[in-house]
Predicted model as a PDB file, atoms N, CA, C, CB and O in Angstrom, pLDDT in the B-factor column:
MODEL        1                                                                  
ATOM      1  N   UNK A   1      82.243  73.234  -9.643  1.00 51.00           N  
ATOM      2  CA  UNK A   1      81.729  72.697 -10.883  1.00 51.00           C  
ATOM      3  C   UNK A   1      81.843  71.168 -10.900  1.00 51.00           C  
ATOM      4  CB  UNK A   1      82.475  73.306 -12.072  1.00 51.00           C  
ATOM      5  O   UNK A   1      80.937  70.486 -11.379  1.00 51.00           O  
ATOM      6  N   UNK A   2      83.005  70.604 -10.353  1.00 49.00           N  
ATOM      7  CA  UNK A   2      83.386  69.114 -10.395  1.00 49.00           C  
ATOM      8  C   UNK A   2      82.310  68.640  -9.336  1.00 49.00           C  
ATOM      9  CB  UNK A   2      85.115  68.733  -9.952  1.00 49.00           C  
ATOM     10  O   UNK A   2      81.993  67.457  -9.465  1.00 49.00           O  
ATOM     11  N   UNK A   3      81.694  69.325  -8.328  1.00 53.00           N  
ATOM     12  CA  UNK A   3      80.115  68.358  -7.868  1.00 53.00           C  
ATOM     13  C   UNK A   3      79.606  68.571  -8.424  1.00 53.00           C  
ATOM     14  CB  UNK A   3      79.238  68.341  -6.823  1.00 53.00           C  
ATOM     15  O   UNK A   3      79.166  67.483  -8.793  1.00 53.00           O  
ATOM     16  N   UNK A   4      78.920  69.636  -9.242  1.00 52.00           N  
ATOM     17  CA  UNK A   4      77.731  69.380  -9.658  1.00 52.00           C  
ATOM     18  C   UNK A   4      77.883  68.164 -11.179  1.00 52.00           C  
ATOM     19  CB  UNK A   4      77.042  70.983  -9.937  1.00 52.00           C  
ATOM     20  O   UNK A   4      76.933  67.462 -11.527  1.00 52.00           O  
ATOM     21  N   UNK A   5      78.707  68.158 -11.608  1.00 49.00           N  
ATOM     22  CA  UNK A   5      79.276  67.045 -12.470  1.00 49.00           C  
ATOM     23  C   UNK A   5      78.758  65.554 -11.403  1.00 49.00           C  
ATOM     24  CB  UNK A   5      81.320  67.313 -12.707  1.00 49.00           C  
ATOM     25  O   UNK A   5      77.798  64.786 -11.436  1.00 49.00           O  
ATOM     26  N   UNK A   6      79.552  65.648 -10.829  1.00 49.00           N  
ATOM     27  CA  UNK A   6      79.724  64.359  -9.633  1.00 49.00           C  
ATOM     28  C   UNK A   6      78.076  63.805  -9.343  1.00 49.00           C  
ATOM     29  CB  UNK A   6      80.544  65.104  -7.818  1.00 49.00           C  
ATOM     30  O   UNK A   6      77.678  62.655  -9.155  1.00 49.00           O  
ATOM     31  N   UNK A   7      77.407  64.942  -9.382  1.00 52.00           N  
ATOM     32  CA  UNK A   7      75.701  64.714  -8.697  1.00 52.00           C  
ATOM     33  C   UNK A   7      75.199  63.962 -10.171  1.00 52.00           C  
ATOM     34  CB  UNK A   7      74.508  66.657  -8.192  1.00 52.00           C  
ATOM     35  O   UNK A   7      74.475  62.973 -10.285  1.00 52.00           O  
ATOM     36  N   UNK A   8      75.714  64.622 -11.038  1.00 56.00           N  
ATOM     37  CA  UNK A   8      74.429  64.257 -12.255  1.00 56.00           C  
ATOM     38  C   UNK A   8      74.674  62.708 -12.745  1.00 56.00           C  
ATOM     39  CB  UNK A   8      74.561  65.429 -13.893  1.00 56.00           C  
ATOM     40  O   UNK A   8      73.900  61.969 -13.355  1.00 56.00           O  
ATOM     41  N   UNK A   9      76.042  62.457 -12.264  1.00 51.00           N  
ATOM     42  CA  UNK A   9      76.498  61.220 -12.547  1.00 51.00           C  
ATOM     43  C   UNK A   9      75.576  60.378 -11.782  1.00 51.00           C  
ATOM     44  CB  UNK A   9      77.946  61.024 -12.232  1.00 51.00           C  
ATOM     45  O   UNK A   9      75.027  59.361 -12.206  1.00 51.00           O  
ATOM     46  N   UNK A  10      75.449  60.913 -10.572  1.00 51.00           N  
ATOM     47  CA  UNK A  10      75.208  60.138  -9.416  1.00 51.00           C  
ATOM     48  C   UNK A  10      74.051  59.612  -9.481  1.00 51.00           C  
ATOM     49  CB  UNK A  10      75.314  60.771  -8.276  1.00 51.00           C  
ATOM     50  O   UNK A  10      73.622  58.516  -9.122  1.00 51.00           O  
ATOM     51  N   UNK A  11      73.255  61.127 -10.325  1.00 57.00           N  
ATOM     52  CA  UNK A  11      71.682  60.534 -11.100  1.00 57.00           C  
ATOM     53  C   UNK A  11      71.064  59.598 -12.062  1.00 57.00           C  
ATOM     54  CB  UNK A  11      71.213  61.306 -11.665  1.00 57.00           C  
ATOM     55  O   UNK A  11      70.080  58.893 -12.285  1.00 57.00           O  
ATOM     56  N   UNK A  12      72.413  60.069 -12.581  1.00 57.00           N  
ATOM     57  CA  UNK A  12      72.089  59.131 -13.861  1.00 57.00           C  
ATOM     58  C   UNK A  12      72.386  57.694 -13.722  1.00 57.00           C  
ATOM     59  CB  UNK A  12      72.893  59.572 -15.096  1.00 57.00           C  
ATOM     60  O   UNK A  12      71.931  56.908 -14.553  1.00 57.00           O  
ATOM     61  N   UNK A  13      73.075  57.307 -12.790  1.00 55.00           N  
ATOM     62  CA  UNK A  13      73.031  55.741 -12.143  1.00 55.00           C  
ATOM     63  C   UNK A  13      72.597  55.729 -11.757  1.00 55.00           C  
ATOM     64  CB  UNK A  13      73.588  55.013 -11.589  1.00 55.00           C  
ATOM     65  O   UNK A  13      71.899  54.883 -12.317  1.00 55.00           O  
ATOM     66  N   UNK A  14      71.668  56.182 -10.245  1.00 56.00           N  
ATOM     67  CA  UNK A  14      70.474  55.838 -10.041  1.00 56.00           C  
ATOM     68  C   UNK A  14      69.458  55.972 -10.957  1.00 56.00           C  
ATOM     69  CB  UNK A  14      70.177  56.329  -9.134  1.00 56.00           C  
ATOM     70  O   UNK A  14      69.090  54.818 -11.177  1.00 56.00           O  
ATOM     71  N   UNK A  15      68.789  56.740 -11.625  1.00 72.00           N  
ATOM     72  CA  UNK A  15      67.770  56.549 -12.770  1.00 72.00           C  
ATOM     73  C   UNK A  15      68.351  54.956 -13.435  1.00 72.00           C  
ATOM     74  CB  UNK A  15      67.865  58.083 -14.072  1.00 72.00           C  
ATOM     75  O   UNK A  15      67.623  53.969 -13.328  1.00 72.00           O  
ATOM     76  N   UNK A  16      69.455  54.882 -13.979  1.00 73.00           N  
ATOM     77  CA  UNK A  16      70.061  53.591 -14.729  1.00 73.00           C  
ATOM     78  C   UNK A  16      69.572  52.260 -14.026  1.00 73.00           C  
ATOM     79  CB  UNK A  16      71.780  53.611 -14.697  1.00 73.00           C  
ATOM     80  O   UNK A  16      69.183  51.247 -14.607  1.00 73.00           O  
ATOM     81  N   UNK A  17      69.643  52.407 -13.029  1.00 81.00           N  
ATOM     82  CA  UNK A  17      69.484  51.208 -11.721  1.00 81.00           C  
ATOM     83  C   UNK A  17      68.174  51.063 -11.992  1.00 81.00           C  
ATOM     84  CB  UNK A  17      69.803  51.629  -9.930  1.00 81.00           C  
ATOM     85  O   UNK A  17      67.856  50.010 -12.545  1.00 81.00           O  
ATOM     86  N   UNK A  18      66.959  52.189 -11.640  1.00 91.00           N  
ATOM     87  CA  UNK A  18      66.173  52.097 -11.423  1.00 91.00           C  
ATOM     88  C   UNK A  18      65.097  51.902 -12.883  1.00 91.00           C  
ATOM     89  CB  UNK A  18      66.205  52.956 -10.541  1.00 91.00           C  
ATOM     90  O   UNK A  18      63.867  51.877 -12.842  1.00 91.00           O  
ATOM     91  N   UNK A  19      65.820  51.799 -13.919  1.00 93.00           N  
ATOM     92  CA  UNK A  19      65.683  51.424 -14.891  1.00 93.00           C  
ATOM     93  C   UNK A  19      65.567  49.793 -15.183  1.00 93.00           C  
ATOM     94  CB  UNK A  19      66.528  52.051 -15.390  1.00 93.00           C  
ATOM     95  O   UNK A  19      64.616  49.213 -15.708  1.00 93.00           O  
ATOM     96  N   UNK A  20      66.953  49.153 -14.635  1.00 94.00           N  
ATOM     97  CA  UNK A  20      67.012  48.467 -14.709  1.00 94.00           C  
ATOM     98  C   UNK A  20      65.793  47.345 -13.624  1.00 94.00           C  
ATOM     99  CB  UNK A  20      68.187  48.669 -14.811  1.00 94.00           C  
ATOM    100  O   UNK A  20      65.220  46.360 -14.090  1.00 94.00           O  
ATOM    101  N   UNK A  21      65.704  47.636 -12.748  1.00 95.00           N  
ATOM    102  CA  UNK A  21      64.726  47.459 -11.518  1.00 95.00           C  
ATOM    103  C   UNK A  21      63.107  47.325 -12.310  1.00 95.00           C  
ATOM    104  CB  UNK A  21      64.868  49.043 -10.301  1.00 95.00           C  
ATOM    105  O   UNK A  21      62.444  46.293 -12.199  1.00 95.00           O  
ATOM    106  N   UNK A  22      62.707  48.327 -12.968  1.00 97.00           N  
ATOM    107  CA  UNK A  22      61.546  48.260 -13.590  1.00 97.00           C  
ATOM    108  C   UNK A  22      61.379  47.117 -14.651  1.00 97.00           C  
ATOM    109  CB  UNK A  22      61.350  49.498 -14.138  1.00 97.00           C  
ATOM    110  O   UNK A  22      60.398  46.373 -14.627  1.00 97.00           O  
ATOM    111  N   UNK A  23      62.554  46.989 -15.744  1.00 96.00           N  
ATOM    112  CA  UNK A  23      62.707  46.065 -16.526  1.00 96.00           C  
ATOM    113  C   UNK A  23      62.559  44.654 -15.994  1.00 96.00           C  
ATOM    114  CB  UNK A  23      63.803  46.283 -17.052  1.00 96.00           C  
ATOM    115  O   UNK A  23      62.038  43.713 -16.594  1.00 96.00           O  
ATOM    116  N   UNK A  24      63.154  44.641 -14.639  1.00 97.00           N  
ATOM    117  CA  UNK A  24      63.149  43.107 -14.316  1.00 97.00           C  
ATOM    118  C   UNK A  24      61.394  42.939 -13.807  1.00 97.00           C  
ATOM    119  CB  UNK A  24      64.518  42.656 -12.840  1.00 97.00           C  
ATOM    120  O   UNK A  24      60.687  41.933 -13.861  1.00 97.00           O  
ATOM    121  N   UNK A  25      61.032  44.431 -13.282  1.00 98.00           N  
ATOM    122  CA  UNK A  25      60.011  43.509 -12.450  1.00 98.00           C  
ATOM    123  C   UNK A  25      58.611  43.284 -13.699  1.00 98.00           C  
ATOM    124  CB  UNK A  25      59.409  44.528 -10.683  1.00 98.00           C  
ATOM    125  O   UNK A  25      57.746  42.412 -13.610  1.00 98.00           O  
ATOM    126  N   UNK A  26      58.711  44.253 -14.727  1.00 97.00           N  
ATOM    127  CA  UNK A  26      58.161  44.538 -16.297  1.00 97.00           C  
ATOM    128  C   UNK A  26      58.011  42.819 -16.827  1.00 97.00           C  
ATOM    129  CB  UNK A  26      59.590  45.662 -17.479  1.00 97.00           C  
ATOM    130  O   UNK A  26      56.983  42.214 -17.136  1.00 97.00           O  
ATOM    131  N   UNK A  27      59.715  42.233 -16.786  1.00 96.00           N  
ATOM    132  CA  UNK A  27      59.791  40.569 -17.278  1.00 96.00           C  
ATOM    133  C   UNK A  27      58.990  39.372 -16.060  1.00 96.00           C  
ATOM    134  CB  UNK A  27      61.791  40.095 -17.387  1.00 96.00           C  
ATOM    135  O   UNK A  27      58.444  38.303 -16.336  1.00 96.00           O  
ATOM    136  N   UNK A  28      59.163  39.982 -14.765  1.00 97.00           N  
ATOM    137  CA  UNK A  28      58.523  39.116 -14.310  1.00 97.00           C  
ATOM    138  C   UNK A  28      56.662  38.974 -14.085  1.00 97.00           C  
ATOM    139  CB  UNK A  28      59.243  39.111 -13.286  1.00 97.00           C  
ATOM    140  O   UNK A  28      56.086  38.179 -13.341  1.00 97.00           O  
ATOM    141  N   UNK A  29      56.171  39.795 -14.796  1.00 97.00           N  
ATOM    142  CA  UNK A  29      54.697  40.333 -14.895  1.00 97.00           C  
ATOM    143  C   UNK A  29      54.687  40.764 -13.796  1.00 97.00           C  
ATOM    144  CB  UNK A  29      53.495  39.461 -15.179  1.00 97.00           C  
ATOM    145  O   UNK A  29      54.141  40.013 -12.989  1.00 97.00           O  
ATOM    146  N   UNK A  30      55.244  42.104 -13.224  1.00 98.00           N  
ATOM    147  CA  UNK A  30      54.601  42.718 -12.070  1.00 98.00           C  
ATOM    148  C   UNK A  30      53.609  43.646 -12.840  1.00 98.00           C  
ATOM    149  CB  UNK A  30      55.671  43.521 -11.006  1.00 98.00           C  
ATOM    150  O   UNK A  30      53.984  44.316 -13.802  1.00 98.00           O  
ATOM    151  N   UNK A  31      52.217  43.656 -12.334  1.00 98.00           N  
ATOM    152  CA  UNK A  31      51.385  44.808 -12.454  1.00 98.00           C  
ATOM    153  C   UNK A  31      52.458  46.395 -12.885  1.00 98.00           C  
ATOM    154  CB  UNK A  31      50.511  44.887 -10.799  1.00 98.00           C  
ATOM    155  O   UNK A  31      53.678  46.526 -12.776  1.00 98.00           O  
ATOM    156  N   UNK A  32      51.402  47.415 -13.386  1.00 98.00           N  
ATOM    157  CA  UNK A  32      52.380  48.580 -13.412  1.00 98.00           C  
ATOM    158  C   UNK A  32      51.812  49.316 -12.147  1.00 98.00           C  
ATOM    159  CB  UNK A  32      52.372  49.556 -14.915  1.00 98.00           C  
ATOM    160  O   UNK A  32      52.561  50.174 -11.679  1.00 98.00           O  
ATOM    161  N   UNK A  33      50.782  49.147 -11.611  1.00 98.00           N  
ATOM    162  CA  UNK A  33      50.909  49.822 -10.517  1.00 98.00           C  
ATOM    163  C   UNK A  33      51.842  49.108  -9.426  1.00 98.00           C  
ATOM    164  CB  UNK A  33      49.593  50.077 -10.065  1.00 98.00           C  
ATOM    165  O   UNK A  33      52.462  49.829  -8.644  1.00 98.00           O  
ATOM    166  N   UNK A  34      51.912  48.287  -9.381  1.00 98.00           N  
ATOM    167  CA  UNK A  34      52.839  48.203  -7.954  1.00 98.00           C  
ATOM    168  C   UNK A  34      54.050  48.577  -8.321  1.00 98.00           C  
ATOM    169  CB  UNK A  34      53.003  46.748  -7.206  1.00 98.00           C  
ATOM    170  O   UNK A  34      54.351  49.498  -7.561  1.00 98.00           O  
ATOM    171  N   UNK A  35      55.476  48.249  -9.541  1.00 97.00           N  
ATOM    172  CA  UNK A  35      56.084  48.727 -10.017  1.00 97.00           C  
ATOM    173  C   UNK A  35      56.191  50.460  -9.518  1.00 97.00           C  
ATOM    174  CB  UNK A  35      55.751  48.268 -11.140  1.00 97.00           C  
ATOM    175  O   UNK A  35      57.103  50.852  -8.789  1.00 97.00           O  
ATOM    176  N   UNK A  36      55.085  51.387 -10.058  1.00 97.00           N  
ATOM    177  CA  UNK A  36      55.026  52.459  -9.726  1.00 97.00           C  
ATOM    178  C   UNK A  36      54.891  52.762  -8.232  1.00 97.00           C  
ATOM    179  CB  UNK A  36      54.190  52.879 -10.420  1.00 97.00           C  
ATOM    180  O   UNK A  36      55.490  53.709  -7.722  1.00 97.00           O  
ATOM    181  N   UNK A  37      54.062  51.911  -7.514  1.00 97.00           N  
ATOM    182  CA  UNK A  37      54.107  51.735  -6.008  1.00 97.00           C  
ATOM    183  C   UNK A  37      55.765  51.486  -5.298  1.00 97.00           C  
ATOM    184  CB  UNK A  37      53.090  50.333  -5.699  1.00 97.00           C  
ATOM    185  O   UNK A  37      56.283  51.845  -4.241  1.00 97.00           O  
ATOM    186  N   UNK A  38      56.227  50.712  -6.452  1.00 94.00           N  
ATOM    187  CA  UNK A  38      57.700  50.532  -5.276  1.00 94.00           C  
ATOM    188  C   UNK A  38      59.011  51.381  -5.859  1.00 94.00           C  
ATOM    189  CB  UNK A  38      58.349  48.572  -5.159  1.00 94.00           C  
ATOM    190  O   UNK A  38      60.123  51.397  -5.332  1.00 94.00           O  
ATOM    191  N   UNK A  39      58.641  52.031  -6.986  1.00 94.00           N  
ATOM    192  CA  UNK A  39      59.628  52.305  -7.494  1.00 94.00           C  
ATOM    193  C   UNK A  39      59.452  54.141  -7.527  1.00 94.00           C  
ATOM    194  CB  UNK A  39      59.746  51.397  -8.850  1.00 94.00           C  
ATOM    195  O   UNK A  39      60.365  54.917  -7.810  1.00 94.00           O  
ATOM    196  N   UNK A  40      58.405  54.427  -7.253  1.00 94.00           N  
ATOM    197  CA  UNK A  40      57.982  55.882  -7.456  1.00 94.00           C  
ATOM    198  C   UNK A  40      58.135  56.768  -8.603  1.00 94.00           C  
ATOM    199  CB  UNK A  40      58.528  56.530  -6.605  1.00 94.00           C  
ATOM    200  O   UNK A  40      58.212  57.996  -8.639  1.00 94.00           O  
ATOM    201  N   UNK A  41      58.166  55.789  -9.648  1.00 95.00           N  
ATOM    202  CA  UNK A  41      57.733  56.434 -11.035  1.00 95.00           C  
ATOM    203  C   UNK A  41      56.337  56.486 -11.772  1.00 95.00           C  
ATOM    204  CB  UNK A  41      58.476  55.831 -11.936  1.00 95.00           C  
ATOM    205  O   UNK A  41      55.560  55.540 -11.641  1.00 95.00           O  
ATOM    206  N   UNK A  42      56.099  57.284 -12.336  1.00 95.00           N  
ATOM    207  CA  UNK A  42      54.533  57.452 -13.131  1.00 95.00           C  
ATOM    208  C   UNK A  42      54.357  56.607 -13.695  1.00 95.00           C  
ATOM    209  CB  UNK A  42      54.186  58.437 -14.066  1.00 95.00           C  
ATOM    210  O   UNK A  42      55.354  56.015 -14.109  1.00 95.00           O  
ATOM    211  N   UNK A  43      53.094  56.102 -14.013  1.00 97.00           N  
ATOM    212  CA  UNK A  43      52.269  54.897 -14.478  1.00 97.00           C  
ATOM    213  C   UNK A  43      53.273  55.290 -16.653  1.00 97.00           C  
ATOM    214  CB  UNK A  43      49.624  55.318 -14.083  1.00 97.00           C  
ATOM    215  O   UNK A  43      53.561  54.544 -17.589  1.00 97.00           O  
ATOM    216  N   UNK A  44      53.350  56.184 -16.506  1.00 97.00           N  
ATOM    217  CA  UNK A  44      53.667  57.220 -18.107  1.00 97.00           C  
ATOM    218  C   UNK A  44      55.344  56.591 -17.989  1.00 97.00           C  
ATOM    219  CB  UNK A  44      53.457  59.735 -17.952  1.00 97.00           C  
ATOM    220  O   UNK A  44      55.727  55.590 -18.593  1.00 97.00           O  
ATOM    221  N   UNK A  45      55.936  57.173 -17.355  1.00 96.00           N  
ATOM    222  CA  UNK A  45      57.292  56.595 -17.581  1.00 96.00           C  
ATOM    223  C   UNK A  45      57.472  55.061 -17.083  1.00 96.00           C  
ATOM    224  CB  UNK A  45      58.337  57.513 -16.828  1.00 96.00           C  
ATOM    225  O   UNK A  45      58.636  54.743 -17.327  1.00 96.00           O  
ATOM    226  N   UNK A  46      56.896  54.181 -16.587  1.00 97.00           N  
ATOM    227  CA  UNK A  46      56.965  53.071 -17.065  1.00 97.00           C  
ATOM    228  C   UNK A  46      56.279  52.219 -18.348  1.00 97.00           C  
ATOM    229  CB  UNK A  46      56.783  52.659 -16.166  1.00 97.00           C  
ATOM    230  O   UNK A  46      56.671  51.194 -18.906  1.00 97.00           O  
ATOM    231  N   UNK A  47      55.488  52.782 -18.507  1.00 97.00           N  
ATOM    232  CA  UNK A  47      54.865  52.758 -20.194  1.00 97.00           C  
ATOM    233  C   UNK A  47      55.803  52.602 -20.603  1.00 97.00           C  
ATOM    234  CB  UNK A  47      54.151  53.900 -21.001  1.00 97.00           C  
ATOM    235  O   UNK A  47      56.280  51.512 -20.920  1.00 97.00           O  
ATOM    236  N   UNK A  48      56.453  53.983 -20.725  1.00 96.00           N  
ATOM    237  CA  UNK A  48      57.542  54.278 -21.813  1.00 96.00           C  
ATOM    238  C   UNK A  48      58.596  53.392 -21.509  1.00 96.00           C  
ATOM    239  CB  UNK A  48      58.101  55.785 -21.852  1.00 96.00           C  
ATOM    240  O   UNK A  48      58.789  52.561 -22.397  1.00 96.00           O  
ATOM    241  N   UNK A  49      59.215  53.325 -20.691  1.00 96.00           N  
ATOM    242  CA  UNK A  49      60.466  51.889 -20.546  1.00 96.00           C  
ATOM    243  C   UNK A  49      60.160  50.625 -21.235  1.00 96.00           C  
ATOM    244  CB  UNK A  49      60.658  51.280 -18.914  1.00 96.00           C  
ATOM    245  O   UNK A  49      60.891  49.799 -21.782  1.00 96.00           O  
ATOM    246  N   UNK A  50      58.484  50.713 -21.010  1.00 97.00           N  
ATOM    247  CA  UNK A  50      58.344  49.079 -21.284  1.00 97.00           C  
ATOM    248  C   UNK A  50      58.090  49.116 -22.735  1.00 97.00           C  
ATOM    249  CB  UNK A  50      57.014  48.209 -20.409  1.00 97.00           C  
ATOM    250  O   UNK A  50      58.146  48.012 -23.278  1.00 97.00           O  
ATOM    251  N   UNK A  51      57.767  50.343 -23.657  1.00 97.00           N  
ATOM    252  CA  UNK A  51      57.637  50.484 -25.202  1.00 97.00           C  
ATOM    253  C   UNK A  51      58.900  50.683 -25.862  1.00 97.00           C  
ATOM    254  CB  UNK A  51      56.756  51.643 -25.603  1.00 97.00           C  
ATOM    255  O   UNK A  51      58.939  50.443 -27.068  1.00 97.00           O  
ATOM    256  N   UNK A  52      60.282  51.213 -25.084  1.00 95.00           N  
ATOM    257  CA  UNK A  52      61.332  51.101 -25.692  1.00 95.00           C  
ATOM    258  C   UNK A  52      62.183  49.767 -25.619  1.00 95.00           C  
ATOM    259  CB  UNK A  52      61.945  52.105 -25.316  1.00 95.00           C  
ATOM    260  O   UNK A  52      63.167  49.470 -26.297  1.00 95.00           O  
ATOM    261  N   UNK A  53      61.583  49.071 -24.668  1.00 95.00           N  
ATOM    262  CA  UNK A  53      62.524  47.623 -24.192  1.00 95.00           C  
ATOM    263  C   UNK A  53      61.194  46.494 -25.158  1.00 95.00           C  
ATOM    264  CB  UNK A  53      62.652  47.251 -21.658  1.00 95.00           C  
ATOM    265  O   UNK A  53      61.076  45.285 -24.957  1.00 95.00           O  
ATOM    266  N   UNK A  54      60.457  47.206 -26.036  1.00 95.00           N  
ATOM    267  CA  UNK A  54      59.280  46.338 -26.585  1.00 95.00           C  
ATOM    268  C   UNK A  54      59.006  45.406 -26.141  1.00 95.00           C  
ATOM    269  CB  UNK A  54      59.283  45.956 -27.636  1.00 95.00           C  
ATOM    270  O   UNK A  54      59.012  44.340 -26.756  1.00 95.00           O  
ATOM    271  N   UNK A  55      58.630  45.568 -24.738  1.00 93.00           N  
ATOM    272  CA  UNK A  55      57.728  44.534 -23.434  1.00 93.00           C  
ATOM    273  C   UNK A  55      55.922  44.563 -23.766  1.00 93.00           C  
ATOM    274  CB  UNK A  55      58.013  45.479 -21.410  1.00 93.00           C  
ATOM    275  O   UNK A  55      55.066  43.741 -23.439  1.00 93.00           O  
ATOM    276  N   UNK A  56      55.778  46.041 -24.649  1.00 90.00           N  
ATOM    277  CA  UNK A  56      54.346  45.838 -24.822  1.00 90.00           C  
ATOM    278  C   UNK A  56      53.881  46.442 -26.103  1.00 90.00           C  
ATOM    279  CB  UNK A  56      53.571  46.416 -23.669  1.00 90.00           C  
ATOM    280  O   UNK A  56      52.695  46.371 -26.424  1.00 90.00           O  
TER     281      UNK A  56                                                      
ENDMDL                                                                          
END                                                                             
């Protein structure tokens, strides 16, 4: 039980990271496709990052 605990953590900092990763490249005007190109998230969930961090 204590890995599968251990994994979700493990996810949820990477998602966190990769959160954070989108945000910066969101502030520096990267396009959303390349964003989605380097980061391998949907054109939809970076939308959404960038409507809760009210980037757009």
């Amino acid at each position: 039980m204590s890995e599968g605990i251990e994994k979700r953590g493990e996810k949820r900092g990477w998602d966190l990271g990769k959160q954070d990763d989108v945000l910066e490249m969101l502030k520096d005007g990267v396009p959303f496709e390349k964003i989605a190109q380097y980061t391998k998230l949907s054109l939809q969930v970076i939308a959404d990052i960038a409507k809760q961090n009210k980037l757009i």
